[in-house]
C-alpha positions in Angstrom: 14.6 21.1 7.0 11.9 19.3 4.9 8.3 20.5 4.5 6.2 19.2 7.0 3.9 16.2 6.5 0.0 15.6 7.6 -1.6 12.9 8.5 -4.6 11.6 9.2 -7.0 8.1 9.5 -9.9 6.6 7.5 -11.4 3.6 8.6 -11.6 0.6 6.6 -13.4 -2.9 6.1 -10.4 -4.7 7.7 -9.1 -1.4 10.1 -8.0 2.3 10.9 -5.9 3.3 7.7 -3.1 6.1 8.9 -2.2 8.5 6.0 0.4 10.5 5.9 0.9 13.8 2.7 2.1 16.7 1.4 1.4 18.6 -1.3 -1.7 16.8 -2.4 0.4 13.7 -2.3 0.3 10.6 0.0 3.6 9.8 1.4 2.8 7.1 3.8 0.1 4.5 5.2 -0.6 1.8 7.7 -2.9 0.3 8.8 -2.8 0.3 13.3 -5.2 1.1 15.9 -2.0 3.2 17.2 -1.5 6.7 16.1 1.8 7.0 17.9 3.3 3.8 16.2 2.2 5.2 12.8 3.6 8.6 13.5 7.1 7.3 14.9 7.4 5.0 11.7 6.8 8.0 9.4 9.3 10.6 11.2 11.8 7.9 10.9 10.9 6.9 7.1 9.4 10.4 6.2 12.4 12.4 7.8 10.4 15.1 7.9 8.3 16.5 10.5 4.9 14.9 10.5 1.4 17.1 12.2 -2.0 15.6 12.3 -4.5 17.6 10.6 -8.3 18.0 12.1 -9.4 19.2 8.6 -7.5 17.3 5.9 -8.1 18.4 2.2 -11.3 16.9 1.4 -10.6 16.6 -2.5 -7.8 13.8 -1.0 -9.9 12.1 1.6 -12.6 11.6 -1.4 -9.6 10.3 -3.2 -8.4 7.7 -1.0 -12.1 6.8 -0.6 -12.6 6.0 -4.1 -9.7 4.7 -4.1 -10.3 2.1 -1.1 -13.9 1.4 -3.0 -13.0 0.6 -6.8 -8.8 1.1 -7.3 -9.3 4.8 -8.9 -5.8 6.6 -8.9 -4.5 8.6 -6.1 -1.7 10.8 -5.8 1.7 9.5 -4.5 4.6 11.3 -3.5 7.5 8.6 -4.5 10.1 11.0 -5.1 12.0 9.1 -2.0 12.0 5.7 -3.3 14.9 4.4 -5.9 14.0 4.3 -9.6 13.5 0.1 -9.6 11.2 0.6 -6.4 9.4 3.5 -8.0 8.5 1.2 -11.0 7.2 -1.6 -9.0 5.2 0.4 -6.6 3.6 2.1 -9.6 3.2 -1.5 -11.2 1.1 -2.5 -8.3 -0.4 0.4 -7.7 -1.9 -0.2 -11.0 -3.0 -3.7 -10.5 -7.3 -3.5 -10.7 -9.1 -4.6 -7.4 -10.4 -7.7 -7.9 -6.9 -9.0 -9.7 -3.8 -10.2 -8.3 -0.6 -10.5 -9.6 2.4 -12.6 -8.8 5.9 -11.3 -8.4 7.5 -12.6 -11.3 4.9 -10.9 -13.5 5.3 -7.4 -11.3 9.6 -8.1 -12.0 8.7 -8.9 -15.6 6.5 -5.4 -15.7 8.7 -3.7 -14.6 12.1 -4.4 -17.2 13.8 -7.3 -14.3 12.3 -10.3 -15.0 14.6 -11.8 -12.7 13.9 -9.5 -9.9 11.1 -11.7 -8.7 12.7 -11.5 -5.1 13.7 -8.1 -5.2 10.0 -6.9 -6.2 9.1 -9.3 -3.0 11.0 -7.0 -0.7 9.8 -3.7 -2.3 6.3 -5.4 -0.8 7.5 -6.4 2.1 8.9 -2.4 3.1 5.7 -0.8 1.1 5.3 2.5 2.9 1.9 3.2 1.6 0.2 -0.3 2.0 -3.7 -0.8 0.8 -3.5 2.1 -1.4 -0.8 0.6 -3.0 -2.0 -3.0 -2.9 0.7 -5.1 -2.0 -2.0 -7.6 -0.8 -2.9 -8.0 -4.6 0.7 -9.7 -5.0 0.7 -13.2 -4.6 3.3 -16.7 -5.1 3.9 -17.9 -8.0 1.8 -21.2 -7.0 -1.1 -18.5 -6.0 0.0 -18.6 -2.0 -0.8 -15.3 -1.0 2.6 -15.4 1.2 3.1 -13.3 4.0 2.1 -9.9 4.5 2.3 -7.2 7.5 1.4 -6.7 9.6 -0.8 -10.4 9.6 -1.5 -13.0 6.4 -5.6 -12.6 7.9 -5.4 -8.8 6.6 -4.5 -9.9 3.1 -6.8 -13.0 2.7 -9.4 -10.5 4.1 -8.7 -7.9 1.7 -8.4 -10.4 -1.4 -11.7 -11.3 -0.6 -13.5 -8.5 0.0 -12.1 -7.7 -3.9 -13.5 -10.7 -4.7 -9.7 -11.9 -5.7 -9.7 -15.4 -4.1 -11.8 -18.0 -6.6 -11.2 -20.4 -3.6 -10.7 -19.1 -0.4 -10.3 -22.5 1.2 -7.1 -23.2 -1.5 -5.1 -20.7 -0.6 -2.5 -21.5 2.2 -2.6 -19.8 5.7 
């Protein structure tokens, strides 16, 4: 049986973040008012058992604080994912705030430049949203796209970076 997972919440400028770890590592994220949605989505993608934890590791929590404040790194626990998702969730995760990217440039990063699409569904199932910004990753025409769980979370979040030069030119 796997190790068990913690989780826990942080609140944000656009929400409650869930955060799932083990071992010093994050394994999951979402961003829900409801615990019991994130929980059931990380048993099932986690397969592990998951326990919330009244007094996460506070070297983490500071982590993902600084990490939701200025982009510093945080540890991930991507041993789960396949080598080409790996590479393009650490591609994005190293995009700076402020700075978007589009997926053609993420595919090109990454060794596949034509794996525009296929870097477009790594975003679309990102586990660990926010900390790994798949909200920085944008059309090729600078659309920001769609995004889970709602486009109004990404436009927020890309302006709170200060990533949108025009708000008002960027579709719905």
């Amino acid at each position: 049986m796997a190790s068990v997972a913690h989780y826990t919440s942080v609140e944000t400028a656009v929400g409650r973040l869930w955060i799932s770890y083990a071992g010093g590592r994050v394994c999951a994220a979402m961003l829900t008012e409801d615990e019991g949605t994130f929980v059931e989505r990380c048993q099932r993608e986690l397969d592990r058992p998951l326990e919330y934890d009244p007094h996460p590791p506070e070297d983490l929590l500071a982590a993902v604080q600084v990490r939701l404040q200025d982009g510093a790194p945080v540890p991930f626990d991507l041993d789960r994912f396949t080598p080409f998702q790996r590479a393009v969730l650490q591609a994005v995760a190293s995009i700076p705030r402020g700075e978007v990217r589009t997926y053609g440039e993420i595919a090109i990063a990454v060794g596949r430049a034509r794996a525009a699409r296929a870097v477009g569904e790594v975003m679309r199932t990102n586990q660990i949203p926010v900390l790994i910004p798949c909200h920085r990753v944008v059309r090729a025409g600078g659309d920001i796209g769609n995004y889970s769980p709602d486009p109004s979370i990404k436009r927020r979040l890309l302006a709170i970076e200060g990533a949108l030069q025009d708000a008002s030119a960027v579709d719905s």
